[in-house]
N, C-alpha and C positions, 0 to 999 in steps of 0.2 A: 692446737689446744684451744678452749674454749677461754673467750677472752675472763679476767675474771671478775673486771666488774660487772658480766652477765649472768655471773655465780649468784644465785640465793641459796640465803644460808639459814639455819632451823632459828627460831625466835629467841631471843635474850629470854632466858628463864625467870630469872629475877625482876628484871624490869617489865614484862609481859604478866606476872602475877602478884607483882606488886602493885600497877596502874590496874587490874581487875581489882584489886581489893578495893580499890576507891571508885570504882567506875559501879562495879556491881550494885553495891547500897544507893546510888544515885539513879541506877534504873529502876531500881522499889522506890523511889521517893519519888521525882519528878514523874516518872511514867506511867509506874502502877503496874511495872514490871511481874508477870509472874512466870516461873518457869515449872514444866512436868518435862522430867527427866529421867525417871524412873527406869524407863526401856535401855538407856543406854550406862546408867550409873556405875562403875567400876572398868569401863570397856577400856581396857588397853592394845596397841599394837600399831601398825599400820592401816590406815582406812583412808576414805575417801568421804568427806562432810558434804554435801547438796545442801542448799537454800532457795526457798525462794526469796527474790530481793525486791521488797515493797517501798524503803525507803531509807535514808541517811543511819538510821539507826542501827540497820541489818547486822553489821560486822560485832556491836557489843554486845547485842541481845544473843547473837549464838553463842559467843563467846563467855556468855554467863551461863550458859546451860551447859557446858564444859568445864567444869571450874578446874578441875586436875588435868589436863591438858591444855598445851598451847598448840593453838588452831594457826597454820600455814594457807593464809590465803593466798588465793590469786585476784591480784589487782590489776584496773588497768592502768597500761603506760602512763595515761594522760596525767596519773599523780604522782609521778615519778620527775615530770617537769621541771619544779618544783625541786632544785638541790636541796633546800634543808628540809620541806616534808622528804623527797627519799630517803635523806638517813635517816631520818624516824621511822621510814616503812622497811627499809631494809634491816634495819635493828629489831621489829617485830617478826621479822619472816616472810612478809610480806611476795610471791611471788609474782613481776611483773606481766603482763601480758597487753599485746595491742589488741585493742578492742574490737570486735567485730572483720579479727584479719586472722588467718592460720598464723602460728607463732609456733615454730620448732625450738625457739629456746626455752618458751616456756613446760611446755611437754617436756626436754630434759630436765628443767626444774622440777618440774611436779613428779617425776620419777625417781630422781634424786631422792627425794623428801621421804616418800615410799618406804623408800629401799633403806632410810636412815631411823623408819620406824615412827613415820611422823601421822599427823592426822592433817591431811589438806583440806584446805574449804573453796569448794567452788560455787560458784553464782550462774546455772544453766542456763538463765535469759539473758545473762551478760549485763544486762542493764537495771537500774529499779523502774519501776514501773512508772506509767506516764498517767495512769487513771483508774490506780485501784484493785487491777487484774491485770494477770500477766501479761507480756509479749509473749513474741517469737521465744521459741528454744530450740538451739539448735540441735541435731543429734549427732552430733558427734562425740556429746556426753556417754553416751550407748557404746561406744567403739572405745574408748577411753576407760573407762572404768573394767569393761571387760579385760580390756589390756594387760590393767595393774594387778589385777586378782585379788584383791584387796575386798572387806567388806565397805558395801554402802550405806553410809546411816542420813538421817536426814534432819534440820533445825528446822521448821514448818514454823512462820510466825505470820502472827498476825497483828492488829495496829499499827501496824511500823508506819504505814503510809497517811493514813489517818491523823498519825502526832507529827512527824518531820517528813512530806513528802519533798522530791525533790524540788519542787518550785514553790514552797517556802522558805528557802530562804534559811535565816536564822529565827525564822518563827515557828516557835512547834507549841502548840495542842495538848495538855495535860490530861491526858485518859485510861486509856487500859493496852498494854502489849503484853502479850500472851505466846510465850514458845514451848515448842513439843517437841522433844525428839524421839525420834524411831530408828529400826534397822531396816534398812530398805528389801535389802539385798546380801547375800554369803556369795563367795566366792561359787562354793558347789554348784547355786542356784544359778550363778550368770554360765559356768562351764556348758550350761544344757541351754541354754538361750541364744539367738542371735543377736546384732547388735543393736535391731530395732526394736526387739522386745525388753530389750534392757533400757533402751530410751522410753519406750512407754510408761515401762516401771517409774523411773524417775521423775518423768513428766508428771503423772499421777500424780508423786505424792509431793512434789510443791506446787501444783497447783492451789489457787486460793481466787476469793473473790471477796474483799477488805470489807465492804460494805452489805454482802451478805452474811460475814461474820457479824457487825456494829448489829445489824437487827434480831439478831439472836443473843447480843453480849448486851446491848442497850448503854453504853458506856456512856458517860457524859464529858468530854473533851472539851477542857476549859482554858482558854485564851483571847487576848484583845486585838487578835489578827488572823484570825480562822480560813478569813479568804485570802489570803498571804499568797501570791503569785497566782488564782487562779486565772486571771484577766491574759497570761502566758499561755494556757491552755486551752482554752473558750475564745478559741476566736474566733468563729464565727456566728454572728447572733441569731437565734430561733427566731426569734417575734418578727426581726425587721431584713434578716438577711445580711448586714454588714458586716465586714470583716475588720478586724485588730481595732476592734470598738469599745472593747470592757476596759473599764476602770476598777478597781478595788477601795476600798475603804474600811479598818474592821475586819467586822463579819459581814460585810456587803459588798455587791459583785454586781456593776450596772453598766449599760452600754448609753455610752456618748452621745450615739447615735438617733434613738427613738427612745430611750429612757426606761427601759424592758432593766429589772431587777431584780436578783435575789439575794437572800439572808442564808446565811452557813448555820445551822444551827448547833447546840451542843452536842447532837446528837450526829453532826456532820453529813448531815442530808439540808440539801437542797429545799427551801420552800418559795413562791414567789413574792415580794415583797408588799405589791398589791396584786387586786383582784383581775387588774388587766395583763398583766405581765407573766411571760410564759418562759418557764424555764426547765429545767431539769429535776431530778430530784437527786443526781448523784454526777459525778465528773465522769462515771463511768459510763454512762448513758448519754450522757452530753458529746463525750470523747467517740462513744460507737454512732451518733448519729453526725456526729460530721463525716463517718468515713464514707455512709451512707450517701449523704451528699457529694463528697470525690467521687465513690464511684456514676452517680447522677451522671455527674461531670463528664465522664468520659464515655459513658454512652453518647450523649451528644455529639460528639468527634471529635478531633485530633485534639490532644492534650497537652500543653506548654504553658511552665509556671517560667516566671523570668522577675531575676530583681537586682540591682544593683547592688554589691556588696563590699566592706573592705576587706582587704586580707590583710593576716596578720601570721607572723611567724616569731618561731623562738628564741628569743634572743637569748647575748649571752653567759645572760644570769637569772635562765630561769623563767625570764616573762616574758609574754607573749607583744612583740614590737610592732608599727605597721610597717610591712612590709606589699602594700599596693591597692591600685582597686580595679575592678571588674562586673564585669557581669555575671552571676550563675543562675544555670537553666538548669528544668528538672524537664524530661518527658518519660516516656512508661520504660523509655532503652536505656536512659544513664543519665547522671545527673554532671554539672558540665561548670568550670567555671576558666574564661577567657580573659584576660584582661593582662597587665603588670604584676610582675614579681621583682622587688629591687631595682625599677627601673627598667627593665623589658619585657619584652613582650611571653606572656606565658599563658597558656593552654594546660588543662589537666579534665581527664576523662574519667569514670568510672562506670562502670555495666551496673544497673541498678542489681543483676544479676550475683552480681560479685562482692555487695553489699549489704549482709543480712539487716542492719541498720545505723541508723545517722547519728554518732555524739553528737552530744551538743547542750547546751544548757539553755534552758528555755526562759524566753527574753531577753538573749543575749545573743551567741552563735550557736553554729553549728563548727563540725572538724573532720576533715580529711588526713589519709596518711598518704601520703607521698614516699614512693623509693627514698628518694633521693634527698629531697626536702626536708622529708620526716612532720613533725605534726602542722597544719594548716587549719588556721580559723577564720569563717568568713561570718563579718556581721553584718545581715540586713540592716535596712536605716530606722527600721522599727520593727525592736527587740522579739515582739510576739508576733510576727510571722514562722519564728524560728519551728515551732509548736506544729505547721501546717506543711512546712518541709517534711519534718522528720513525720509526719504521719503520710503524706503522698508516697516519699521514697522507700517508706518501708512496705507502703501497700503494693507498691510496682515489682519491691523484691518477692512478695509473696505472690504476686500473678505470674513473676517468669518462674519460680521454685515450683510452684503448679503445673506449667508449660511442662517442665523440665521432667517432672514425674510419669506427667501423661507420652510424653514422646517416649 
């Protein structure tokens, strides 16, 4: 029998539409919340909810565009950690899952849910976003959704990243967040589909580009820390070349190093602060030409990032202890960390392969799951390296996923 604290179970009614009643009027107030819902208004039954996930806010903004439903996410593990946040995620419904690993418990979950007539909400990038525009998604969304038979609808938002992206912190942006819902998908329709076309579909319709929305929405996002962890993300500088060089202050973002700076505007673009100083005009462009630059990188030949880290694991109540230190390497085959565990000697591999991408929270760690171990956090000795991990290892998993197609 299936253990049962691996059971989820559908949302507290009460408590789940009760905390909407107060959460709702606070995203018209602080955010500028607005929702069109029209396409889905009255829908009852079983479905399946797709989001794309832009930033910390994602979960309430859909969740307000459903007001007569309680929405059955799936979360990951990693906040489950955490004994008293899990009873509050398991009291909303909350369905666990490890992040970026196949998880057969949680497929029974989310089929459970289904079958009990619920509406689940998935997050097909898995992760929010690191600069504005999606990641990877994986398709196995396409093979899933076919599965359930269920109709697909979708929460399509926009701002989210803009007012609370991940590497702000507790600092968010007062502007404009705007959600749409649609029907993606009927059952009939996916019957006559395979399961990549049912991934296209989905892909589609959460895709988004944050800042090519802002130039058409022109919103003015008002706060007294606008660049709030961008220095985690920009690491490496245009003007001068150095790496884990920016500072923040404000709405200003300057590197240490040769004094190259920009200003976050209200309108959350990028300008440079003086006339000598060359910067971006958006994190997203910033974000695509560092890849630019990796890739440079590895033309030139053989490829190995290497840095000192400590490990840390879960202790047990909840928080994360040190438990060692080491070395971890990245090359284009797998990312690598040697060192101590508790006092011995311990080795852990992974196939960049095997890896669609790196938790982690930027300037701070990254995190591995171990069989055995279970969750694993390693901290470089300086936070915003983390930023250039998760963008090599995820670029190496998209060259072998290429390999893998082409062969």
């Amino acid at each position: 029998m299936e253990k049962q604290e691996n059971r989820s179970h559908p949302p507290c009614r009460w408590g789940y539409r009760g905390a909407m009643a107060v959460i709702r009027p606070m995203l018209r107030w602080v955010f500028h919340m607005r929702v069109e819902n029209q396409a889905t208004q009255g829908f009852e039954g079983p479905a399946v909810l797709v989001m794309n996930h832009q930033g910390l806010l994602d979960f309430l903004l859909a969740a307000a565009a459903f007001p007569q439903r309680e929405i059955s996410y799936v979360g990951s593990q990693r906040y489950f950690q955490n004994p008293r946040l899990a009873r509050l995620l398991r009291w909303l419904g909350v369905i666990p899952k490890l992040q970026f690993y196949p998880d057969a418990g949680a497929i029974k979950n989310i089929m459970r849910r289904i079958k009990e007539g619920g509406l689940v909400g998935i997050f097909p990038a898995g992760q929010t976003s690191m600069s504005g525009v999606p990641g990877a998604v994986g398709p196995g969304i396409g093979r899933l959704c076919r599965k359930l038979k269920v109709p697909v609808l979708c929460a399509h938002i926009n701002g989210s990243f803009l007012s609370l992206s991940r590497h702000s912190g507790t600092q968010f942006s007062r502007g404009a967040c705007v959600v749409r819902t649609s029907v993606v998908l009927t059952p009939d329709q996916m019957a006559a589909m395979t399961d990549e076309q049912v991934f296209e579909a989905i892909r589609a319709a959460i895709d988004y580009d944050d800042y090519a929305w802002q130039q058409q929405e022109q919103a003015k996002f008002r706060g007294k820390h606008r660049a709030a962890g961008y220095e985690n993300l920009c690491y490496r500088c245009p003007r001068c070349g150095a790496e884990c060089s920016y500072r923040t202050k404000g709405d200003r973002l300057f590197c240490e190093s040769c004094g190259n700076e920009a200003v976050v505007e209200e309108s959350m673009f990028l300008r440079p602060a003086k006339e000598d100083c060359r910067v971006f005009s958006t994190l997203r462009d910033w974000y695509a030409w560092q890849e630019e630059e990796l890739r440079a990188q590895l033309e030139q030949g053989p490829f190995r990032m290497e840095d000192p880290v400590e490990l840390r694991r879960l202790g047990p109540k909840g928080k994360f202890i040190p438990a060692g230190q080491g070395t971890m390497t990245l090359t284009p085959e797998a990312i690598c960390y040697e060192g101590r565990l508790d006092g011995q000697p311990f080795r852990y591999e992974v196939p960049n392969r095997a890896l669609p991408g790196l938790m982690g929270t930027t300037g701070s760690h990254f995190e591995l799951h171990h069989p055995q171990q279970g969750a694993l956090r390693f901290y470089p000795r300086d936070g915003r390296k983390v930023a250039k991990w998760k963008q090599c290892q995820e670029y190496f998993f998209s060259i072998s996923e290429n390999k893998t197609n082409l062969d």
